[in-house]
C-alpha positions in Angstrom: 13.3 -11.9 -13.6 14.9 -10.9 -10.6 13.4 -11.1 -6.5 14.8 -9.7 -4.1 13.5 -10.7 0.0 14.7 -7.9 2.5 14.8 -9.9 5.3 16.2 -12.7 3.3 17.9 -14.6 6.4 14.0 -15.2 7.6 12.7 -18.8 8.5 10.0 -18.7 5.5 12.2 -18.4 3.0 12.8 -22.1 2.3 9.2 -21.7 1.3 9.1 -18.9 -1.3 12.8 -20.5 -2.6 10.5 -23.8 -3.0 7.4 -22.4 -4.6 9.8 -20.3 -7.1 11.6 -23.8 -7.7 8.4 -25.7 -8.5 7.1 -22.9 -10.7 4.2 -22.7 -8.4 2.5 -19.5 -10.1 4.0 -19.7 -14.1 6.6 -16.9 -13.2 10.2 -17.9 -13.7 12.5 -16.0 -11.6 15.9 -16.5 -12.3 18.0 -14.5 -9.4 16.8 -14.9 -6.3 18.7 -12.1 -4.2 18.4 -13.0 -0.4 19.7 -9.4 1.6 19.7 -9.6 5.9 21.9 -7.4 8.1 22.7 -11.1 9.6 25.5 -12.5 7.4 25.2 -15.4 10.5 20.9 -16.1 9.1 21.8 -15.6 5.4 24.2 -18.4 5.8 21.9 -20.7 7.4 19.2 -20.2 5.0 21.4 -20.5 2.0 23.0 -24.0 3.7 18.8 -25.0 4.2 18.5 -23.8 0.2 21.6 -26.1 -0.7 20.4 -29.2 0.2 16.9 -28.7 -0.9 17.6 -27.2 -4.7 19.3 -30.8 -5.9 15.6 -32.4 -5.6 13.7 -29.4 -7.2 13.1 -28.9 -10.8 13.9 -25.4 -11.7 15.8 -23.8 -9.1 16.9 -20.1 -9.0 20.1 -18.8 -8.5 20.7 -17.6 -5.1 22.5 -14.4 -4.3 23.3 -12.9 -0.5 24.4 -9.8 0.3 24.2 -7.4 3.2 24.8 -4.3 1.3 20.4 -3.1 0.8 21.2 -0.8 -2.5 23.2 -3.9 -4.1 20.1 -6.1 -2.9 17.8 -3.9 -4.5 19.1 -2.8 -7.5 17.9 -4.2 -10.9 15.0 -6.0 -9.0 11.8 -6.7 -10.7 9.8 -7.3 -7.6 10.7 -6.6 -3.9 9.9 -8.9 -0.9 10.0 -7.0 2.5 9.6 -9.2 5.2 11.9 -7.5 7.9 11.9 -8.0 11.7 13.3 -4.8 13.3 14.7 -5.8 16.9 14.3 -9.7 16.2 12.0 -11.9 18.1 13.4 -10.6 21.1 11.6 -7.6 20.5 9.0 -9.2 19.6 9.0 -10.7 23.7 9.3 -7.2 24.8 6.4 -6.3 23.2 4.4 -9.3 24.7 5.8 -9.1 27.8 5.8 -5.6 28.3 1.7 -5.5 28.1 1.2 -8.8 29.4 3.1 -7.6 32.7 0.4 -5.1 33.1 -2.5 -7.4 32.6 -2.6 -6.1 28.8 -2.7 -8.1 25.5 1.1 -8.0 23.7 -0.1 -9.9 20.6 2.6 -8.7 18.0 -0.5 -7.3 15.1 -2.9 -6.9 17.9 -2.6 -4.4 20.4 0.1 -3.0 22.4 2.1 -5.5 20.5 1.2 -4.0 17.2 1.7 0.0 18.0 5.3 -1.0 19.9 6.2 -3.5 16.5 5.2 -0.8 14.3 7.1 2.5 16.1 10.1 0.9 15.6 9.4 -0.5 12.6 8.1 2.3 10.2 11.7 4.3 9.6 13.7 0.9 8.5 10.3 0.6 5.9 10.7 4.1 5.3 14.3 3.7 4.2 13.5 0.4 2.2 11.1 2.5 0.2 13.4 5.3 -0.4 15.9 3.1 -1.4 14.3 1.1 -4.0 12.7 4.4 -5.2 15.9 4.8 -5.9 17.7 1.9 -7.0 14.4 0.1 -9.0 11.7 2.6 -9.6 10.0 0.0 -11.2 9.8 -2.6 -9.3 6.7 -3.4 -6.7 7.3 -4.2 -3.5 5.3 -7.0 -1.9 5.2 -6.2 1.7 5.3 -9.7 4.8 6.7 -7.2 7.5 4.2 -6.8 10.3 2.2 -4.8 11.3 0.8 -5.1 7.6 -1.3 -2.7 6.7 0.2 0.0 8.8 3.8 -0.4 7.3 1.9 -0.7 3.7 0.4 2.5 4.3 4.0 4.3 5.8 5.5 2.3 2.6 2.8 4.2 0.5 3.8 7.6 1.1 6.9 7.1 -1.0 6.1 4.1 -3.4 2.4 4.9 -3.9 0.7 2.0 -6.0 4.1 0.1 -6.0 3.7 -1.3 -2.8 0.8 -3.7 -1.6 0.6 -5.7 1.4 -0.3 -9.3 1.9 -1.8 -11.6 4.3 -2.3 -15.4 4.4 -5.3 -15.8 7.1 -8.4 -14.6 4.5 -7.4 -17.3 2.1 -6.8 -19.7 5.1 -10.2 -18.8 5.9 -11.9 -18.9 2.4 -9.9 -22.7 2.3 -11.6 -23.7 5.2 -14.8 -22.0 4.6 -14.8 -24.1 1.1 -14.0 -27.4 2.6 -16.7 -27.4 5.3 -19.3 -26.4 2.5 -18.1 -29.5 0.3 -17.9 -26.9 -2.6 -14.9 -26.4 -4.5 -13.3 -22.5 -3.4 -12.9 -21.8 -7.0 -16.7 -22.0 -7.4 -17.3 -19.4 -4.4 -16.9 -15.6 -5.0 -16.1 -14.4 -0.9 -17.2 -11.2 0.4 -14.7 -10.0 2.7 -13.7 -6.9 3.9 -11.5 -4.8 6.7 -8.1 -3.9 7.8 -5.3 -6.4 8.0 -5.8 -8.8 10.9 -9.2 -6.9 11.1 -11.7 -8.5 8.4 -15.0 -10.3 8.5 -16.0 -12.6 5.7 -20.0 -11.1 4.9 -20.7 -13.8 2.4 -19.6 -16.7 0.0 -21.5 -16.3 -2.9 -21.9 -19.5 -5.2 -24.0 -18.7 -9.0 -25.5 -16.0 -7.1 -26.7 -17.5 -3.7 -25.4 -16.8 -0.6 -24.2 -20.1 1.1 -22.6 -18.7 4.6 -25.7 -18.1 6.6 -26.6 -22.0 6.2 -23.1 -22.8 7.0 -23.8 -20.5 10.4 -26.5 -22.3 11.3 -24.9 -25.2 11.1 -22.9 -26.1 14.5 -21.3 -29.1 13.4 -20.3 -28.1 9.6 -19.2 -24.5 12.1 -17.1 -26.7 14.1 -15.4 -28.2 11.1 -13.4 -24.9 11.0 -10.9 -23.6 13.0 -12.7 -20.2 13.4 -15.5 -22.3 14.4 -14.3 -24.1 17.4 -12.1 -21.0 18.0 -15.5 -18.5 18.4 -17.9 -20.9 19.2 -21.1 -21.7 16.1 -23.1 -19.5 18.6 -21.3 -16.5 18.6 -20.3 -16.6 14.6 -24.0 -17.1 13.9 -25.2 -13.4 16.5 -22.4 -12.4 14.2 -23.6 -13.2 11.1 -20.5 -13.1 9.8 -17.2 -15.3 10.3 -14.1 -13.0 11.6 -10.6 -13.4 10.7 -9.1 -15.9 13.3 -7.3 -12.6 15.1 -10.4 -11.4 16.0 -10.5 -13.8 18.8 -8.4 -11.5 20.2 -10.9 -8.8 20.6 -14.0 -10.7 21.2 -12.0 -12.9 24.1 -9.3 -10.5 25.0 -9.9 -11.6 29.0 -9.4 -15.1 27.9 -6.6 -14.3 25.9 -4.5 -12.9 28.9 -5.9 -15.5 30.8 -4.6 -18.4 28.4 -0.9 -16.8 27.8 -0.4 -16.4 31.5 -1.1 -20.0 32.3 1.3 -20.8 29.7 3.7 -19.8 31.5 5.1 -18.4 28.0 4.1 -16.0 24.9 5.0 -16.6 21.6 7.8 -14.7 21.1 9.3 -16.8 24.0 8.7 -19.9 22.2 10.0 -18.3 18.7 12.7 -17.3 19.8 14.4 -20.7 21.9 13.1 -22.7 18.9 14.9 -20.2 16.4 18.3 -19.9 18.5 18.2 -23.6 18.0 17.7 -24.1 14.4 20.5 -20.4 13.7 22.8 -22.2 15.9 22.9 -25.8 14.4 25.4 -27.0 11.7 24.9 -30.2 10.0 21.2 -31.2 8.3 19.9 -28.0 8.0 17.1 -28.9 5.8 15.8 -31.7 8.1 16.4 -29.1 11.5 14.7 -26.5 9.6 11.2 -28.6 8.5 11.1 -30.2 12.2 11.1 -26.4 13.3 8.9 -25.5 10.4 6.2 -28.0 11.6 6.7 -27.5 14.7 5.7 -23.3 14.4 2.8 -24.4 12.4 1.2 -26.9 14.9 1.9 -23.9 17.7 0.5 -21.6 16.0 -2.2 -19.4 17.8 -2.0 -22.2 20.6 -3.2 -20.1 23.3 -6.5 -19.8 21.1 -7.0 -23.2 20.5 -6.4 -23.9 24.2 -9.1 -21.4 25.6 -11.4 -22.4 23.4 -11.1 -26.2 23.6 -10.6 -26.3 19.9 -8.0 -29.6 20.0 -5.1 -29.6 17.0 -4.4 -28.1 13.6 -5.7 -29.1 10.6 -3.6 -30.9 8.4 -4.3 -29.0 5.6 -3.6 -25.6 7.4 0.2 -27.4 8.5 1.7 -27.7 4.8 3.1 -23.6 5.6 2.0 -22.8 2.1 0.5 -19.3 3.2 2.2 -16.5 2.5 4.8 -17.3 -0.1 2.0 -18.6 -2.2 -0.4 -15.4 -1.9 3.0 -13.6 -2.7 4.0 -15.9 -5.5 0.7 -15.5 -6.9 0.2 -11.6 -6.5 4.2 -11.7 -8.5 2.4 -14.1 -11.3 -0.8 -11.7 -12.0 1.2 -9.0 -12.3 3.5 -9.4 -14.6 1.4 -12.1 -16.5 -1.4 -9.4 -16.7 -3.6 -12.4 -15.4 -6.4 -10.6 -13.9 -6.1 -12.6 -10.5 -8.9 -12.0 -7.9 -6.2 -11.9 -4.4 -7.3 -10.7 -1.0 -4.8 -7.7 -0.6 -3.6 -4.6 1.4 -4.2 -1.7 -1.0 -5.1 1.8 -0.9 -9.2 2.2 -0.3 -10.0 4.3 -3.2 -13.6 4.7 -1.9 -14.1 1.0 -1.4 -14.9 1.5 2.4 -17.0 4.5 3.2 -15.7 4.2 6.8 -12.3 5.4 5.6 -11.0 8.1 3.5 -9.2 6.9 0.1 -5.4 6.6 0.9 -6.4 4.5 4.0 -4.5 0.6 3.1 -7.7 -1.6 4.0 -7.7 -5.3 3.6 -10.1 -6.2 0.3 -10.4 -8.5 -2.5 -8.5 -7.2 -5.7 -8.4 -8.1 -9.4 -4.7 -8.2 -10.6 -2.8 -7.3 -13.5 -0.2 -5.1 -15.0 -1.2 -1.8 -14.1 -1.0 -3.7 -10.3 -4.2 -4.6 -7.9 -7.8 -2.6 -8.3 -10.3 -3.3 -5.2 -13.6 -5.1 -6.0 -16.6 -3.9 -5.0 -17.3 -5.4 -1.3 -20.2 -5.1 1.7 -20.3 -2.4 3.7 -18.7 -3.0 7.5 -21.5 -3.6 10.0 -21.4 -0.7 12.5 -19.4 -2.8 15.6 -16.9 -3.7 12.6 -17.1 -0.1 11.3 -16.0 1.5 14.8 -13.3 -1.3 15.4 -11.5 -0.6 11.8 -12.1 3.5 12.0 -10.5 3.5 15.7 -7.8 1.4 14.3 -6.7 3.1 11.5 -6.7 6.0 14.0 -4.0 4.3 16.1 -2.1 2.9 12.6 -1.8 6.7 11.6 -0.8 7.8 15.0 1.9 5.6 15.6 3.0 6.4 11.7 2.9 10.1 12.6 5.0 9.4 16.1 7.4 6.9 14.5 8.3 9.6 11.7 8.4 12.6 14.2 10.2 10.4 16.7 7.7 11.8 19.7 7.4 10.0 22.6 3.9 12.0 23.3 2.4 10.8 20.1 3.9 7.2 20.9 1.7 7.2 24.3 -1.3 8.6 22.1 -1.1 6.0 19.6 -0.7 3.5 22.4 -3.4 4.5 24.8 -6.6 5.5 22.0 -5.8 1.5 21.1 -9.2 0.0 22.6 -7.3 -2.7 24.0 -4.8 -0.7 25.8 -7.1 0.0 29.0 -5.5 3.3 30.5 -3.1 6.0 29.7 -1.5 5.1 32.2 -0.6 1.6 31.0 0.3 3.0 27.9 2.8 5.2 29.0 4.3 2.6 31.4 4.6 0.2 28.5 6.4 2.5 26.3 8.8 3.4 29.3 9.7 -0.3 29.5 10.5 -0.6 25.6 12.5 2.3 25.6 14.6 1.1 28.4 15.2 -2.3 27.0 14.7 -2.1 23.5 17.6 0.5 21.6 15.8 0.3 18.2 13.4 2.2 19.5 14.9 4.5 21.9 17.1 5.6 18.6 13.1 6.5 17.0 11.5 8.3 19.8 14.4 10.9 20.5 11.4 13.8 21.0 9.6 14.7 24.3 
C-alpha cells in the first residue's frame, strides 16, 4: 500500500512515519511518499525519519518529492495536511484581529475565515489533481480549517474525502478516565462542526453516566475541559464542549490572556520551528524536545485564564491525529466497521443543516468509507452557533473560489466573533497587504 502526506515536510510527520512503523492500526504501508514545496522541510523530516527507522520494527520506505502529480500518483490513501503561507501566516492571522481587540485563533474566528480564504484554491487543486492522478484513493484531510476545506474538498472528491480531528477522542479519553470506566465500554454522543461539538452523553449498557460526572466538581476537575470551563458552567450546560469552545464562551478572557502574553501562538510556533528547520546534527532528539515542548504549550492561554495548572501526561504522548488517521486508513481498507469521530457529509444527521453540509459526528467505517451514526439533536444555543458557522464556512468557500474581496468581508464580518464590519474589513485590508497568498485569491472587487 502506498501513502502519500501533502504537506509531508510538516512537524507531525515523525508521528504518522512512527505509528506506520509500529503497525499501529494492522495496515502495512509500504511507500510512504512525503511531497512539500520545501525541499529545505522534506530534508529535515527525512534526516528526523533516518535516525528513528533503525529502532522501529517495520519501517516504510520513504519517498520525497516536490513534483504534487508524482506525489500523488498510484496512491492508495492521501494525507493533506498543508499550511498555505506557513506559520507566518498563521501570525498575521492572529495578529491582524488581535490588533483590533478581536480573537485570531487560527480554527476560530477571524483566524479561521483569513486561514481558510487562502487556503481553499491549493485544496481545490489537490483535489483536482488526485481526481486525476488516483481516482481511487481517499483523501484523509489534517489541513485547517477542517471541516470547511473538507467541504471545498467535497465538491470535487465527494465521499473520497473525509476530515479528521483529534480533540473528540481527546475528550472521550479524558471523559473515560475521570469515570474509572474503560472508553471501550462507553458509546459517546457527540455531535457538531469541527472545533464546534458538544459531547450530549456517554452511554454505558444503556445508562447515561455524564450527568453524574457533571455534578461532580472534583471528578469535573479531573479533566482538562473541566478546569478549563469551570464544573459550574459544564453542568448549566449539561453537556461538556469541545475544549475550543472556550473560545466562545470566554472570548473576553481569551483576548485578555493572549495580550498579556505578550505573544500568540503562531509567534511561538514559528521561533520554535525556525529553530528545529535550521539545526543540523541530532535531529531526532531537537525534534522530540520541540515536539514536547508544542504539546505542553498547547492552548496555554486557556489553561492560564482559567487557572487550570499543566498538561496531562497522558494528553503529552502527541498520539492525536496520526492515530485517528492511521485508524480511519485501517477500517477502510480492512472493511473493519470502526466507530471514528469524523468530518463527513450530514446526510440528514443534523436537522440544523442541509445534507452536503461536512458536520463533525461519530461514523461506522468500512470499505464503502465512513456512514454517520445516529446522534442527539444540537440544543438550540449549539444549533444557532453551528448554523451561523456553516454560514461563514460557505461564504468564505464561495469568496475564496470567486476571489471577491466583498464576499471575503461578508464571510468575515457575519462571523459572531468578528464584532463590526468595520473590523472586518480592516482585518482583511491588513492580510492583503502583508500576506501575497492571499492577495493572488482575492483579485475581484
Amino acid at each position: 500500500m502506498r501513502l502519500t502526506i501533502v504537506g509531508g515536510g510538516g512537524f507531525r510527520v515523525p508521528l504518522v512515519f512512527r505509528a506506520l512503523a509500529s503497525g499501529e492500526g494492522g495496515t502495512r504501508v509500504e511507500e510512504l511518499v512525503l511531497h512539500d514545496t520545501s525541499a529545505v522541510r522534506l530534508q529535515r523530516i527525512a534526516t528526523v525519519l533516518e535516525e528513528i527507522a533503525p529502532a522501529l520494527p517495520r519501517p516504510p520506505r520513504v519517498r520525497l518529492t516536490t513534483d504534487l502529480t508524482d506525489a500523488v500518483a498510484g496512491a492508495d490513501f492521501v494525507f493533506s495536511a498543508m499550511r498555505v503561507g506557513g506559520l507566518a501566516g498563521r501570525v498575521c492571522d492572529e495578529r491582524s484581529a488581535l490588533d483590533l481587540g478581536v480573537l485570531g485563533q487560527e480554527t476560530t474566528g477571524a483566524g479561521g475565515v483569513c486561514y481558510g480564504l487562502r487556503t481553499i484554491p491549493v485544496a481545490l487543486a489537490l483535489a483536482e489533481t488526485v481526481r486525476r492522478a488516483a481516482p481511487e484513493a481517499y483523501v484523509i484531510n489534517f489541513t485547517n480549517p477542517a471541516g470547511m476545506v473538507t467541504e471545498a474538498m467535497a465538491t470535487v472528491l465527494g465521499r473520497r474525502v473525509i476530515g479528521i480531528c483529534d480533540s473528540p477522542v481527546g475528550l472521550f479519553k479524558r471523559v473515560a478516565r475521570a469515570l474509572g470506566i474503560a472508553r471501550e465500554r462507553i458509546a459517546f454522543d457527540y455531535a457538531g462542526l469541527n472545533h464546534l461539538g458538544w459531547l450530549h452523553r456517554a452511554t454505558v449498557d444503556g445508562e447515561d453516566v455524564l450527568p453524574g460526572l457533571l455534578a461532580d466538581p472534583d471528578r469535573l476537575r479531573q479533566i482538562e475541559e473541566g478546569r478549563l470551563f469551570g464544573p459550574q458552567w459544564l453542568r448549566s450546560l449539561g453537556t461538556v464542549p469541545n475544549e475550543y469552545l472556550w473560545y466562545w464562551y470566554y472570548t473576553a478572557d481569551a483576548v485578555a490572556s493572549i495580550e498579556q502574553a505578550g505573544q500568540t501562538r503562531g509567534e511561538y510556533l514559528l521561533a520554535q520551528q525556525e529553530r528545529f528547520y535550521a539545526g543540523d546534527a541530532d535531529a531526532f532528539a531537537q525534534w522530540e524536545r520541540t515536539r514536547l515542548d508544542r504539546e505542553e504549550t498547547y492552548m496555554a492561554e486557556g489553561r492560564a485564564s482559567a487557572d487550570a495548572g499543566e498538561r496531562d501526561d497522558e494528553d503529552l504522548d502527541g498520539g492525536g491525529y496520526d492515530r485517528v488517521a492511521l485508524a480511519l486508513m485501517a477500517a477502510i481498507s480492512g472493511d473493519q466497521g470502526a466507530e471514528l469521530v469524523l468530518n463527513v457529509p450530514n446526510e440528514g444527521t443534523l436537522d440544523a443543516v442541509d445534507a452536503d453540509a461536512i458536520v463533525e459526528v461519530p461514523c461506522r467505517v468500512g470499505a464503502d468509507g465512513p456512514r454517520p451514526l445516529a446522534v442527539s439533536q444540537l440544543l438550540p444555543h449549539e444549533r444557532g452557533l453551528v448554523t451561523t458557522v456553516k454560514d461563514v464556512e460557505r461564504t468564505t468557500i464561495e469568496a475564496a473560489v470567486s476571489g471577491s474581496r466583498s464576499a471575503a468581508v461578508k464571510a468575515l464580518a457575519l462571523h459572531p466573533l468578528v464584532d463590526s464590519v468595520t473590523h472586518a474589513r480592516a482585518i482583511l485590508d491588513r492580510e492583503l497587504a502583508a500576506l501575497p497568498e492571499l492577495s493572488r485569491v482575492l483579485v475581484n472587487p
